[in-house]
N, C-alpha and C positions, 0 to 999 in steps of 0.2 A: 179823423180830425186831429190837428194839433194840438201841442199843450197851451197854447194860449198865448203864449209869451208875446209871442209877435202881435205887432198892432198897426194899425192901415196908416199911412201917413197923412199930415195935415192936410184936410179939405183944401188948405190955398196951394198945397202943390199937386193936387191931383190931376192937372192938367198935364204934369210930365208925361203919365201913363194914357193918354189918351191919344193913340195911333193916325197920324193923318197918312192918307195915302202920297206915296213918292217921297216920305220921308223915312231912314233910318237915322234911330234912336241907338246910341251907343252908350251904355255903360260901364265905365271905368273902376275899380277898387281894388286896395292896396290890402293884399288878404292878412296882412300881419299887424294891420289895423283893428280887424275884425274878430279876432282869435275867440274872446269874449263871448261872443255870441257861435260860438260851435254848437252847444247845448240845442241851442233856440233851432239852429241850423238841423240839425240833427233830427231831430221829433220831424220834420218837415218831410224827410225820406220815407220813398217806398225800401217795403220788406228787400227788394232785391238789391236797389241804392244802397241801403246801408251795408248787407251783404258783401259787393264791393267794395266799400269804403274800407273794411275790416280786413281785406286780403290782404294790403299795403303791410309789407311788414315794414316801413317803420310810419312813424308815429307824425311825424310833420308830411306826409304823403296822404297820411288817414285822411289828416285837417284838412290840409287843401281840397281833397274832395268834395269832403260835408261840407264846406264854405262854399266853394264851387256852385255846388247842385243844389244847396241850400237856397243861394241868394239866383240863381238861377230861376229855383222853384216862387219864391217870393215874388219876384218881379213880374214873373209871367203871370201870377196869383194879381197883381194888381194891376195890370195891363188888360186884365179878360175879367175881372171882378168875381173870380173863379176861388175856392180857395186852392192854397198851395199844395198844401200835401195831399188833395185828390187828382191834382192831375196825373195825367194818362199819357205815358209818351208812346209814340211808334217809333220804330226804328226799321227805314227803308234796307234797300237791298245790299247799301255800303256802309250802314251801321248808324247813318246821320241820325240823328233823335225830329221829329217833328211832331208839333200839337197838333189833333187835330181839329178841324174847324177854323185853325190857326192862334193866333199870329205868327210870320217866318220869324226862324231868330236863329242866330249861332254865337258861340262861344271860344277864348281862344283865354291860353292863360301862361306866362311863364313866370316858370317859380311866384313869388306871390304878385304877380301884377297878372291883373284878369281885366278883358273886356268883355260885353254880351251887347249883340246887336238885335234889335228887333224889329220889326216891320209891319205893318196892318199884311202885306201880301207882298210874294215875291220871291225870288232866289237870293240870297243873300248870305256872304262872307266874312269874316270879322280874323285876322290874327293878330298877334304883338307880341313883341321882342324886346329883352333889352339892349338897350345900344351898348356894345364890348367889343373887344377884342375876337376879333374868328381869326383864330391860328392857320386854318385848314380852308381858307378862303376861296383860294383861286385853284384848289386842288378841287374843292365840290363845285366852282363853278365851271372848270374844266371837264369835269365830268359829268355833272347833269344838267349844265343850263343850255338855255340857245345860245345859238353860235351870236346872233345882235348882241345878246347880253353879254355874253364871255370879250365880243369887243369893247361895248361899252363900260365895262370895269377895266379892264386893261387901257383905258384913256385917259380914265381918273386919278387926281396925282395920289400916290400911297395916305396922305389923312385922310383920302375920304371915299376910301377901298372897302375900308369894312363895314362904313355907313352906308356904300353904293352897294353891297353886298347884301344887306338885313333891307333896307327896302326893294330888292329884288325878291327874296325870302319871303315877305309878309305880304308882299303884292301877290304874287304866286300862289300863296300857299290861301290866301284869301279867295283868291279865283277860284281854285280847285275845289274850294268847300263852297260856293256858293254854285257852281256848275252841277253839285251833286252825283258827278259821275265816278267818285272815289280817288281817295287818296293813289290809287296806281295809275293816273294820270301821267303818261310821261313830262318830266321838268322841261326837257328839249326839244317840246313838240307845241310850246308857245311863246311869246316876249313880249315880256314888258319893263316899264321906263326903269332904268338903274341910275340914272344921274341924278343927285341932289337937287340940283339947281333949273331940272326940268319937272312940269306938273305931269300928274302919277298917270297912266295909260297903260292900257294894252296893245301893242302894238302888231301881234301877229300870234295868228292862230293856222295852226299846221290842218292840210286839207282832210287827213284822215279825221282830225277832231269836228270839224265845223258841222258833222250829221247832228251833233250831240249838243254841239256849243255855241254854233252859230259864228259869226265874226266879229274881229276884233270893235266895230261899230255901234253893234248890240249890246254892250255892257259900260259899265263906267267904275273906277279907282277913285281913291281916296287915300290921303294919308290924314293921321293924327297923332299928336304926340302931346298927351293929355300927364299921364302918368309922367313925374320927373326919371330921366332918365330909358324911355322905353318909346318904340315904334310900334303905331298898328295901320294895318291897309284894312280897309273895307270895299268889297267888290258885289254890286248890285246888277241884275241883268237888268238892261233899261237904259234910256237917258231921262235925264231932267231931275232925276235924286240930288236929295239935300241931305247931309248929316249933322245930325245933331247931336252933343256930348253930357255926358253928364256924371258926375262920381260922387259915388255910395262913400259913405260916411257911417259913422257910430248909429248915428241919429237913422239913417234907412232902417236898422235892422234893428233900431230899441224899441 
């Protein structure tokens, strides 16, 4: 058990945590917000958790962790009415973490902007990005994207190359984690939308994948851009999903 510190949230919001099916839940929080509650965070880790946490030789690497997996562990704690620090993760064959009995969920975080998606059931992806400058843009999409994609950036006037870039990135990379078949998924062995001004798709799925993945028909994209300054795609197998957002604040985790 924990030390205490953490406390369940207001009965009038406890409906957030209560999973309808064909919806993913996303959570958003700005972990430099959050610093404060590492402690609280902390106590919440298993023995191994923290173990990792400790390897990071430095010291804002540590944080992010214990924040990470803290508020991670929290959430899924009040999604499943479970407490947090007993749960139990598996980790499949490509290292993904799953509860079992469920709910699906995945996690994506750069530098302090983290989202976590969950779901009553289902395959499900989550990443984000900040929106910057990629120096090295058309050189990693000339070498790892599809050949659709590598056109449709190449069409885009240069302001909005590296935007059409980071949502190819987080759509992708959202797939690949909700597909479950592992990060060595090849990038040029599928396509999806890269143009700003077109809604988010997957547009093609290379024939050696589809034993595993099925067709570009079977899934559905999402974009959100919750966090000032940051992109996330979310990839669901299925149609008919709805997502829904939400961001962690002081008050989640006092």
């Amino acid at each position: 058990m924990h030390d205490g510190t953490i406390e369940m949230p207001d009965p009038e919001l406890a409906g957030d945590y209560v999973l309808t099916p064909g919806v993913v839940r996303v959570w958003f929080a700005d972990l430099t917000r959050l610093s404060g509650q590492k402690a609280a965070m902390r106590a919440l880790l298993s023995a191994d958790e923290v173990e990792r946490a400790d390897r990071f030789l430095m010291e804002r690497l540590t944080d992010r962790f214990i924040l990470r997996r803290g508020l991670l562990r929290l959430l899924l704690g009040r999604c499943t009415g479970r407490d947090p620090a007993g749960l139990v993760f598996d980790y499949g064959t490509h290292g993904k973490p799953s509860l079992p009995g469920g709910p699906a969920f995945n996690l994506s975080d750069s530098e302090d902007s983290l989202a976590i998606a969950v779901a009553a059931e289902g395959r499900i992806g989550v990443d984000i990005e900040r929106l910057r400058r990629i120096e090295s843009a058309d050189g990693i999409a000339d070498r790892f994207f599809h050949v659709t994609e590598r056109a449709a950036l190449q069409g885009l006037g240069p302001e909005r190359r590296d935007e059409g870039f980071l949502l190819a990135w987080t759509r992708k990379e959202a797939f690949i984690k909700a597909a479950g078949v592992g990060l060595s998924m090849p990038l040029d062995r599928f396509a999806v939308e890269v143009r700003p001004d077109a809604p988010p798709a997957l547009l093609e799925i290379g024939e050696d994948l589809r034993g595993d993945v099925g067709l570009p028909a079977d899934w559905s994209l999402f974009d959100r851009r919750v966090l000032p300054g940051t992109i996330a795609a979310i990839a669901a197998h299925g149609t008919g999903w709805t997502v829904e957002t939400r961001v962690i604040d002081v008050g989640f985790a006092g």
